[in-house]
C-alpha positions in Angstrom: 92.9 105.5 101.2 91.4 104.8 104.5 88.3 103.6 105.9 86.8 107.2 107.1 88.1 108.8 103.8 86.4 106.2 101.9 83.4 106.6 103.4 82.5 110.5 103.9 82.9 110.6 99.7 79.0 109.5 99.6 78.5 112.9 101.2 80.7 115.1 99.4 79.7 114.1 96.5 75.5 114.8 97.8 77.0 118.0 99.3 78.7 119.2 95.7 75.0 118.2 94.1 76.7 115.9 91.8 75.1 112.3 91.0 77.5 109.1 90.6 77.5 107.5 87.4 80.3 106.2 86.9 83.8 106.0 88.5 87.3 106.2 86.5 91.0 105.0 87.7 93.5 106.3 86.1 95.9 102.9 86.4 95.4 99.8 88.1 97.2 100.4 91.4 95.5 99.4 94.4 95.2 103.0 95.4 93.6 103.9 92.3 90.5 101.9 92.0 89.2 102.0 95.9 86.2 103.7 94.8 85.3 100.6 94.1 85.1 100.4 98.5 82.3 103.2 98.4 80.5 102.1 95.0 80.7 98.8 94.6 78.0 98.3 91.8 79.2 101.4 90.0 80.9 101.1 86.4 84.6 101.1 86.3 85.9 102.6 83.5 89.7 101.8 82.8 91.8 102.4 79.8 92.2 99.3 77.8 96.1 99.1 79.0 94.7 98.6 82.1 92.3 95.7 81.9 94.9 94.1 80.5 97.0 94.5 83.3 94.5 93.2 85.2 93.9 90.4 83.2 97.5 89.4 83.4 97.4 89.9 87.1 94.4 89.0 88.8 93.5 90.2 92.5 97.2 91.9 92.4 95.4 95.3 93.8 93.4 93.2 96.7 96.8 91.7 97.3 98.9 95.1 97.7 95.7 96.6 99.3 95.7 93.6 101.9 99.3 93.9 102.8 99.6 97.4 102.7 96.4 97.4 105.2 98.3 94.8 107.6 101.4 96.9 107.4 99.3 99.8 109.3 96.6 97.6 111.1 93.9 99.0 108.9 90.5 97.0 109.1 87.9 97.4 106.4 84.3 96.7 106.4 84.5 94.1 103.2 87.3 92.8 100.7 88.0 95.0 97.6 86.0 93.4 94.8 86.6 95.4 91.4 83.6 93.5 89.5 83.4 94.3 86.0 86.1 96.7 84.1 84.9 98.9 81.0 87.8 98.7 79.0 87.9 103.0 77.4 90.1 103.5 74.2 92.8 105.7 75.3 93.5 107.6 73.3 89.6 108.8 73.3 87.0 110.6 74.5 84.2 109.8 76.7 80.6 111.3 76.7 79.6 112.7 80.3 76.0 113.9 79.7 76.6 117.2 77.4 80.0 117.5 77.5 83.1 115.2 77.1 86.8 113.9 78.6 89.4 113.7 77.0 91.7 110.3 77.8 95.4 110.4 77.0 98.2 107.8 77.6 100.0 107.8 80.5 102.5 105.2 81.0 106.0 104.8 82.3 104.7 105.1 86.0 103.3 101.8 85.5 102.5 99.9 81.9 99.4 101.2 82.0 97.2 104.6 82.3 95.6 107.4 81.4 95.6 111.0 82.0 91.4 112.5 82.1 91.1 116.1 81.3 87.8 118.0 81.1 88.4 120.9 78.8 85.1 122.4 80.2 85.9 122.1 83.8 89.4 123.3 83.3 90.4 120.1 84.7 93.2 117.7 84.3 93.4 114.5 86.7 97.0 113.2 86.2 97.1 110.0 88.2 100.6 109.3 89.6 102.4 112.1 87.6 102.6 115.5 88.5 102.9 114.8 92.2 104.2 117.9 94.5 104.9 115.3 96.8 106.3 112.8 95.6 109.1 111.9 93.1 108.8 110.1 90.3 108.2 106.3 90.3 108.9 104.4 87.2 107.4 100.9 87.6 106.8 100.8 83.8 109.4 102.6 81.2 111.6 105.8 81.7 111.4 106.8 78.2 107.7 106.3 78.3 107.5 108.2 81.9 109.1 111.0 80.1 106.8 110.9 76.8 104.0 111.1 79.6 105.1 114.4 81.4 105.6 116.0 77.7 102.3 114.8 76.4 100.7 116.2 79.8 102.9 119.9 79.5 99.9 121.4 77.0 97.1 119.7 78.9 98.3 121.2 82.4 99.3 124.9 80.8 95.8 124.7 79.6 94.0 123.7 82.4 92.7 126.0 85.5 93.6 122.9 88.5 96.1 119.7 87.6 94.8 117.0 90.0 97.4 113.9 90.5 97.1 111.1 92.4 98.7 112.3 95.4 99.2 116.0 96.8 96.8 118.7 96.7 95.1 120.1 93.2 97.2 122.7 91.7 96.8 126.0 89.5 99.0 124.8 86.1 102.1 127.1 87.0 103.0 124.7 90.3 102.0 121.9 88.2 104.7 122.8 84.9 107.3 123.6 88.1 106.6 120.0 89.3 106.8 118.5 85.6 110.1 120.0 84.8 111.2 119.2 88.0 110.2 115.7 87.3 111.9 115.5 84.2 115.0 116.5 85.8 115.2 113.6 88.3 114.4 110.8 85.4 
């Protein structure tokens, strides 16, 4: 989330080998679409739950992002400007060269969102669920919060790292432990 973070990403991404495409956010919180900071001309993919959010709220993320930057006297080199969305069917898939993500719902945190697991990188990116540090939020639906942590129980038992939004990555044991710990405070 801050300026240095933002911008040594260029790097780690050149150091890893790996050539941007394309970014994904997993919801439309202001946190969640910064890449946007780095790559400004890169596509945005979003489930469609999202642009509609966004529709329905325009500049809402530059608005959180401004005040939460005021609140700790962060500067940044230029405005967040999101650009254009790509609206992704969720749930779907989505071709990444040869292989493919998977895109599940994942609302209740907010009204929108998607979980992203890649099957073949034994990787599922969780967005604001599954956080070992941090309880659960519900800005959307409790019900739906708790459809979300069942619908992501098989995805993180199967996967090899669960990566949320917040915290470190995690092998899928410590990520079940946080799920049903989850559960237990809804």
């Amino acid at each position: 989330m801050l300026p240095e973070e933002l911008e040594a990403l260029p790097s780690v991404l050149d150091q890893a080998g790996w050539e941007l495409t394309g970014l994904l956010a997993t919801h439309g919180d202001w946190d969640h679409v910064l890449g946007r900071l780095v790559w400004p001309d890169a596509p945005l993919g979003v489930a469609e739950s999202t642009l509609e959010r966004m529709a329905a709220s325009p500049g809402e993320a530059q608005r959180k992002l401004r005040a939460w930057d005021g609140e700790h006297y962060i500067q940044r080199p230029r405005p967040l400007a999101l650009g254009h969305l790509q609206g992704l069917p969720v749930p779907g898939r989505l071709d990444v060269g040869e292989s493919e993500l998977q895109l599940h719902a994942a609302d209740g945190h907010t009204v929108d969102g998607m979980a992203i697991a890649a099957p073949w990188a034994g990787v599922l990116v969780c967005g604001d669920y599954l956080s070992p540090v941090e309880d659960p939020m519900v800005g959307g639906d409790a019900d739906a919060y708790r459809a979300t942590l069942e619908r992501l129980r098989p995805l993180a038992a199967a996967a090899e790292w669960v990566v949320p939004g917040h915290g470190a990555p995690m092998p899928p044991a410590q990520a079940l432990e946080v799920l049903d710990d989850h559960l237990g405070k809804l």
